[in-house]
C-alpha positions in Angstrom: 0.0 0.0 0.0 1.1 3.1 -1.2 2.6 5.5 2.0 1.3 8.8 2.1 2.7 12.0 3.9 0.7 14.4 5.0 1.4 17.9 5.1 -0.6 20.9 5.8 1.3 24.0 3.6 3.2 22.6 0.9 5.4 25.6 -1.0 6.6 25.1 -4.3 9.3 27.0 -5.6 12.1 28.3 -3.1 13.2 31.6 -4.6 11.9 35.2 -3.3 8.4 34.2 -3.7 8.4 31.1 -2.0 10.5 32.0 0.8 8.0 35.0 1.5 5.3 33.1 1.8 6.2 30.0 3.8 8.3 32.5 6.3 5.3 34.6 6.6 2.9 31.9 7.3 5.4 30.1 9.5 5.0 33.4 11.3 1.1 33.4 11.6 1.2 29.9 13.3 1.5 26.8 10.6 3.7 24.6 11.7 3.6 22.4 8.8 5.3 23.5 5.8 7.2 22.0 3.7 9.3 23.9 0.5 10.2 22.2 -2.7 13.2 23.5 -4.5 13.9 22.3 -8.3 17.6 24.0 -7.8 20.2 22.6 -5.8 20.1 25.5 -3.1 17.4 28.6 -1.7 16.9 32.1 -3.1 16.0 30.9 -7.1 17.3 33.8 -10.1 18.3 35.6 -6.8 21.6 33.8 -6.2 22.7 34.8 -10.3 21.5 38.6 -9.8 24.9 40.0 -8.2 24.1 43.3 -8.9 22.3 45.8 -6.2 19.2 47.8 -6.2 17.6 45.1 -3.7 16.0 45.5 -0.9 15.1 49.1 -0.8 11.7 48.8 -0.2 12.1 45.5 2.0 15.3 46.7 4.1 15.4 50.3 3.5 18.7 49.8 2.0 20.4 48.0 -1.6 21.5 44.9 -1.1 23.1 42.8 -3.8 20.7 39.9 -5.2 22.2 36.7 -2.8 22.2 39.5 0.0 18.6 39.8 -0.6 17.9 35.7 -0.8 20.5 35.0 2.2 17.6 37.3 4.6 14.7 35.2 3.8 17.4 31.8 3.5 18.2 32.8 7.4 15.1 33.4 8.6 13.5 30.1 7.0 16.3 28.5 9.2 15.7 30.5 11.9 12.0 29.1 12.1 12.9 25.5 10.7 11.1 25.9 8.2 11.7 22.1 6.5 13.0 22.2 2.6 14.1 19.9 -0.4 16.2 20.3 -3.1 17.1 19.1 -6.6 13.7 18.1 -6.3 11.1 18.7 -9.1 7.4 18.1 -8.3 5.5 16.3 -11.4 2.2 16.6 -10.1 -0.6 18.4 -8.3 -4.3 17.8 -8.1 -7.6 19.8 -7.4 -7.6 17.9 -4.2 -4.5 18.9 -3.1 -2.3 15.7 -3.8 1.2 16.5 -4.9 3.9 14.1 -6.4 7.7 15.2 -6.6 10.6 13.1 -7.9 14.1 13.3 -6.2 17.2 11.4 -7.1 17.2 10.4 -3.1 13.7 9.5 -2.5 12.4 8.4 -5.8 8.7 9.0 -6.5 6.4 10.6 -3.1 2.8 11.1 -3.0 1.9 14.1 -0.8 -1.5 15.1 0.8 -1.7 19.0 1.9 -4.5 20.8 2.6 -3.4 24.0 1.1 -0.6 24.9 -1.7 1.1 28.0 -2.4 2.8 28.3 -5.7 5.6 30.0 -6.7 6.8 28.3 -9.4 8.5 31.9 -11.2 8.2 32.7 -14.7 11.0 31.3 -17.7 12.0 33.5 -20.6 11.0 33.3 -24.0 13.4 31.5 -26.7 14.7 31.8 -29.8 11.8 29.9 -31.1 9.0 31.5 -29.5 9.7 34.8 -31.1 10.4 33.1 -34.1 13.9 34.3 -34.6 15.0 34.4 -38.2 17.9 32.7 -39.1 20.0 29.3 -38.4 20.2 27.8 -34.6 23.4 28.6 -33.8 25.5 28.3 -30.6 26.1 31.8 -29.2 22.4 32.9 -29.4 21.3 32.6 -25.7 18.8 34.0 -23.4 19.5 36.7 -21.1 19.3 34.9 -17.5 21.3 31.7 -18.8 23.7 34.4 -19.6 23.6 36.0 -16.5 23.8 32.2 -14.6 27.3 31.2 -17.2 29.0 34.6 -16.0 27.6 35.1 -12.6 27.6 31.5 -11.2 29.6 29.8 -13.5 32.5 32.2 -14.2 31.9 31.3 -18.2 32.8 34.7 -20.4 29.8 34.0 -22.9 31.4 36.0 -25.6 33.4 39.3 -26.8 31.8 40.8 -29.3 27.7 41.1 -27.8 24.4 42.4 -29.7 21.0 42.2 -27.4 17.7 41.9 -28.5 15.1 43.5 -26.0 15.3 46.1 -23.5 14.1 43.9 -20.5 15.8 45.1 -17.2 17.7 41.9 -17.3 18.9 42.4 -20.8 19.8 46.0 -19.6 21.9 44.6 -16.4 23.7 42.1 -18.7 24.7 44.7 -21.2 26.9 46.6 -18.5 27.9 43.1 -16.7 29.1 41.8 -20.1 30.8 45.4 -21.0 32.7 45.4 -17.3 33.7 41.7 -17.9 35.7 43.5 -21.1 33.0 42.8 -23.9 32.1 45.0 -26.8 28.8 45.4 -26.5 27.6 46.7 -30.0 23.8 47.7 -28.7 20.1 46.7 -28.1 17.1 46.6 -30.1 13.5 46.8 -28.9 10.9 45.7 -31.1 8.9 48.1 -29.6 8.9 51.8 -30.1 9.3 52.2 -26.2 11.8 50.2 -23.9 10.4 47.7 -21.7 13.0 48.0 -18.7 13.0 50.9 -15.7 14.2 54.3 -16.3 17.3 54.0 -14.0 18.3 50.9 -16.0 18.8 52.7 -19.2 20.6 55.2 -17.5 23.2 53.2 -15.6 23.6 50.2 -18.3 23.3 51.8 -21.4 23.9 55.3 -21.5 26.6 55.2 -19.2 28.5 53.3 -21.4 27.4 54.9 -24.8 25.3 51.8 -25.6 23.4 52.5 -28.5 19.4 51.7 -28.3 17.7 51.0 -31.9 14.0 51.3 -30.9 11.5 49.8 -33.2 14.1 47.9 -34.4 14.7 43.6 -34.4 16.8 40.9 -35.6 16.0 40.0 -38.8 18.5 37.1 -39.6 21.2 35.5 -37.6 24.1 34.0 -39.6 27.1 31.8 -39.4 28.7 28.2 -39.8 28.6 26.5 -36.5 28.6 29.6 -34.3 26.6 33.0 -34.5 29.1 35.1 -36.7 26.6 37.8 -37.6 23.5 39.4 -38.1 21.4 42.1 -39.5 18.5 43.9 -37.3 16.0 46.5 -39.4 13.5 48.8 -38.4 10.0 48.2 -38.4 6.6 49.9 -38.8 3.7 50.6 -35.8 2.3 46.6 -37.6 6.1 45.7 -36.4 6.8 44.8 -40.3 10.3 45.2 -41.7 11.1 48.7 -43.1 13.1 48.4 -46.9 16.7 49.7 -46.8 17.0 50.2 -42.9 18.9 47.1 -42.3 22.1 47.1 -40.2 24.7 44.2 -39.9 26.8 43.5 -36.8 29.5 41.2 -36.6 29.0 39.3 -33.2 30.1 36.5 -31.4 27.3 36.4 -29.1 23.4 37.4 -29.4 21.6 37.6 -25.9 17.7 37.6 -25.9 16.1 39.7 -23.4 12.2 39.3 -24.9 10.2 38.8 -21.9 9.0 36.3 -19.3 6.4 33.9 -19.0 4.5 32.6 -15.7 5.4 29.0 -15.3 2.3 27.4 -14.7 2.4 24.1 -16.4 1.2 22.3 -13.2 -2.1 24.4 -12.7 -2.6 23.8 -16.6 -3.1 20.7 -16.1 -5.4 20.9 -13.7 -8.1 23.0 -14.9 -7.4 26.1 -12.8 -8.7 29.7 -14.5 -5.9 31.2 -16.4 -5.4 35.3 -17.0 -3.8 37.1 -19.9 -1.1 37.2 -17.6 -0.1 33.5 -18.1 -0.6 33.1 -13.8 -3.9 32.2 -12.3 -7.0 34.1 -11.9 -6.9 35.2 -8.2 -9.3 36.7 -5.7 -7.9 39.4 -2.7 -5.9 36.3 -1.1 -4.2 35.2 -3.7 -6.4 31.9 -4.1 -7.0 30.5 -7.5 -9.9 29.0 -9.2 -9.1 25.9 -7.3 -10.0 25.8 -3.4 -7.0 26.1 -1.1 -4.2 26.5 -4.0 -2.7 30.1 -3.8 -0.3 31.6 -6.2 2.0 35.2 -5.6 5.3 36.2 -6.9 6.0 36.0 -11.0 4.5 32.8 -11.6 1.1 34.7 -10.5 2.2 37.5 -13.0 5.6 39.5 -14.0 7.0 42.0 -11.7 9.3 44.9 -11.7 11.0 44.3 -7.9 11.8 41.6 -5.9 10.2 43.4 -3.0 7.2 44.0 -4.9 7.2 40.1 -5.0 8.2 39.3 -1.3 5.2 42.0 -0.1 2.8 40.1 -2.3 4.1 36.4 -1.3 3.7 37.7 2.3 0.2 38.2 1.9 -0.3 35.3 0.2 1.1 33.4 3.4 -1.1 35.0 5.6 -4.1 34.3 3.6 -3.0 30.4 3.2 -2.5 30.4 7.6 -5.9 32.0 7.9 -7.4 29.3 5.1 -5.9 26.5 7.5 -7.5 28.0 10.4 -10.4 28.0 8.5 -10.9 32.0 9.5 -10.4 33.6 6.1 -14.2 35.0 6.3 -15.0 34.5 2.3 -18.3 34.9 1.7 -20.2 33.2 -1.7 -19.8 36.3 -3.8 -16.9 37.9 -5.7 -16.9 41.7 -7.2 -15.3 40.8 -10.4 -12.5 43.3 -11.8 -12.3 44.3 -15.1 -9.7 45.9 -17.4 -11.1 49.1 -18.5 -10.0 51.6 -21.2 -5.8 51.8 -21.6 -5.2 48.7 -18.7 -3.4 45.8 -19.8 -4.2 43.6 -17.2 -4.7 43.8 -13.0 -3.8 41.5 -10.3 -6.1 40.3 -7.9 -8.6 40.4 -10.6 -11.5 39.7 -8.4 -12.0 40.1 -4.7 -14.6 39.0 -1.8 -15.8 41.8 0.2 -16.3 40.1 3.9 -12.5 39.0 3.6 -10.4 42.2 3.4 -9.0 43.3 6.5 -8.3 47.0 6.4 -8.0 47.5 2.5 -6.9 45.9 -0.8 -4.0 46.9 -3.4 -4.3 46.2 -7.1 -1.2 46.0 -9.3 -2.2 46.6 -13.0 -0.2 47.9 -16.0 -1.2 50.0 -18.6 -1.6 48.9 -22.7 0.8 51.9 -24.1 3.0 54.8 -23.1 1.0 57.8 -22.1 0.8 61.3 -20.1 -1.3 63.5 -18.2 -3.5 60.8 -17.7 -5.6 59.3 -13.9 -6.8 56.4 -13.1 -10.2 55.7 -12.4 -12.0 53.1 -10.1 -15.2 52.7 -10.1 -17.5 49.4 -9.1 -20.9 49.2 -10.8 -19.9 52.2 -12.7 -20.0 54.4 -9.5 -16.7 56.2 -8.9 -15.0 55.5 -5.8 -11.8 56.5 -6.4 -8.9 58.5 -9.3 -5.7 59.4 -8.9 -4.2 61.7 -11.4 -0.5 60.7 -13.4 1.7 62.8 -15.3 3.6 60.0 -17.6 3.0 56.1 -17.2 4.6 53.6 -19.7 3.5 49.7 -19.4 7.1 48.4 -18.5 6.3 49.8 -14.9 4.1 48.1 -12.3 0.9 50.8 -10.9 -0.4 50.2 -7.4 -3.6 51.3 -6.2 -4.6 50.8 -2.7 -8.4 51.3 -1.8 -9.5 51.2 1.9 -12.4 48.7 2.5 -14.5 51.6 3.9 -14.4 53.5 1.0 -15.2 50.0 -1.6 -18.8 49.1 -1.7 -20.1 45.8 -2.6 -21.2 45.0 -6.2 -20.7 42.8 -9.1 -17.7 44.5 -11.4 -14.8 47.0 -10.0 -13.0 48.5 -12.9 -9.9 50.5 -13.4 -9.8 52.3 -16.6 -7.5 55.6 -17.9 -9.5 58.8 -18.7 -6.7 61.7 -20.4 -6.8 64.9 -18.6 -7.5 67.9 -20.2 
């Protein structure tokens, strides 16, 4: 007969996310937690991010990437807080069954009564955008980069062209150029960069980086190994412009083109899916699915890792409260909808009865735009604007609403009016 452990708070994932949310509801009484760790150690992309700008909203001060992870890595000790590594879990179920594999143990059935995952996002390949061109060695993504140099001490290449204006590409276009690296510029598809302000500044134009906006890689080209290739501009349809091609000849091309929630294991499942690739989630970070929460950037993509270890926090507490059985949800949800110039927002529905004190939604806009405000209204009544003088979409908005000034109803929704 097959041997069953039970468990009553099973984490999955052991990077920022997960160590946020089994600390915090270690902290709010559950005893019973395990974490499950795919890597070989705590603190997930953390431990490959050795560059600062951590921890300023957690610690008041920066803190390089493994400075940030070692905090929560100490503290999950401090509370022996139980964890396994090199462990991948295979499995989950609506009932809360979940099956990892583990060179040690084999194949283990677990029974928990709530899950929390954390899970992270990936980055997109070569072949998901559908880059033109031969597979070639030498034409990686931006984080394995990052992991070769930072973990590994592997020089990926001398002569560097990046694709995409993420913050990681950004970071890694300043890490390659003071590792000695030519680093001949960056292209974004998009007529707008996709990383922070502050990155541009300090990776690109500190070191005279060119940026080709509305530009891509239109073919990659060599033998063996990337040798070259030719980016062009394109049109507001993002269709190639005749006679603006450019050729660079690289050694290395490093994709920077955006992340993905990794949700495979909720796929399968059944559980309610958002345009962000994560779950659909209420004001506790539960899913579709009865007792399965979801926080950090598997729930959707975000621009700090404090940002993700506030959110993972309250996704702890709400988990502790669900095994108490005091999380005070009643049988109705006010759904939230995307209104006029919002891309998406996160939770995107909520139950009245169980906020505490008030509720924050995190929501990006579709475009670039100024001199705008945000309005929230449920069933079309305004509760609450706030005016904006610039927002672009590669920056998380917060808006925090006190449950005394929410009313109950059937739809909230967060639109952008222009201001005249």
């Amino acid at each position: 007969m097959e041997n069953i452990r039970k468990v009553d708070l099973v984490v999955i994932g052991g990077g920022s996310a997960g160590l946020a949310s089994a600390i915090a509801a270690k902290e709010n009484g559950i005893d019973d937690i395990l974490i499950i760790e795919k890597e070989g150690y705590l603190g997930g992309i953390l431990e490959q991010c050795i560059h600062n700008g951590f921890g300023l909203q957690t610690f008041k001060e920066q803190l390089a990437g493994p400075e940030y992870a070692e905090r929560f890595i100490q503290r999950a000790k401090e509370l022996n807080i139980p964890y396994i590594l090199d462990t991948f879990v295979t499995t989950i179920t609506p009932e809360k069954d979940v099956f990892y594999t583990n060179e040690k143990e084999g194949l283990v059935h677990l029974q928990a009564k709530a899950i929390i995952m954390a899970t992270g996002c990936v980055e997109r390949t070569a072949g998901q955008i559908q880059l033109e061109g031969k597979r070639l060695s030498g034409v990686l993504t931006a984080g394995l980069a990052q992991k070769y140099l930072n973990i590994e001490g592997y020089m990926v290449g001398k002569k560097v062209f990046i694709l995409g204006s993420g913050d990681i590409g950004l970071i890694m276009a300043r890490r390659m150029t003071l590792e000695g690296a030519k680093v001949l510029g960056v292209a974004e598809l998009m007529p707008y960069s996709n990383g922070l302000a502050r990155n541009i500044a300090q990776c690109l134009n500190d070191f005279d980086i060119p940026l080709y906006l509305s530009h891509t890689v239109k073919n990659v080209y060599g033998k063996d190994h990337v040798e070259k290739i030719t980016i062009a501009q394109v049109d507001e349809k993002f269709q190639y412009i005749p006679n603006t091609e450019m050729d660079f000849e690289v050694d290395t091309l490093i994709l920077s083109c955006g992340l993905i929630p990794y949700n495979i294991l909720l796929d399968d499942i059944g559980c309610k899916m958002s345009s962000t690739k994560g779950a659909i989630v209420d004001n506790n970070y539960m899913t579709s699915i009865d007792g399965i929460f979801e926080c950090g950037n598997s729930l959707h993509v975000h621009d700090l890792v404090d940002f993700v270890s506030a959110e993972s926090k309250e996704a702890g507490i709400a988990a502790s409260k669900y095994l108490k059985g005091i999380l005070n949800k009643s049988s109705e949800d006010t759904m939230v909808v995307n209104g006029n110039g919002i891309g998406y927002v996160v939770p995107q529905k909520y139950d009245y009865d169980s906020i505490d004190d008030s509720i924050t939604f995190k929501f990006r806009v579709r475009c670039p735009m100024k001199n705008i405000k945000f309005v929230v209204s449920v069933d079309d009544m305004e509760i609450k604007s706030i005016r904006k003088l610039a927002v672009v979409p590669s920056e998380m908005e917060m808006l925090t609403i006190k449950k005394d000034d929410l009313i109950k109803g059937s739809k909230l929704e967060i639109k952008v009016e222009e201001v005249k």
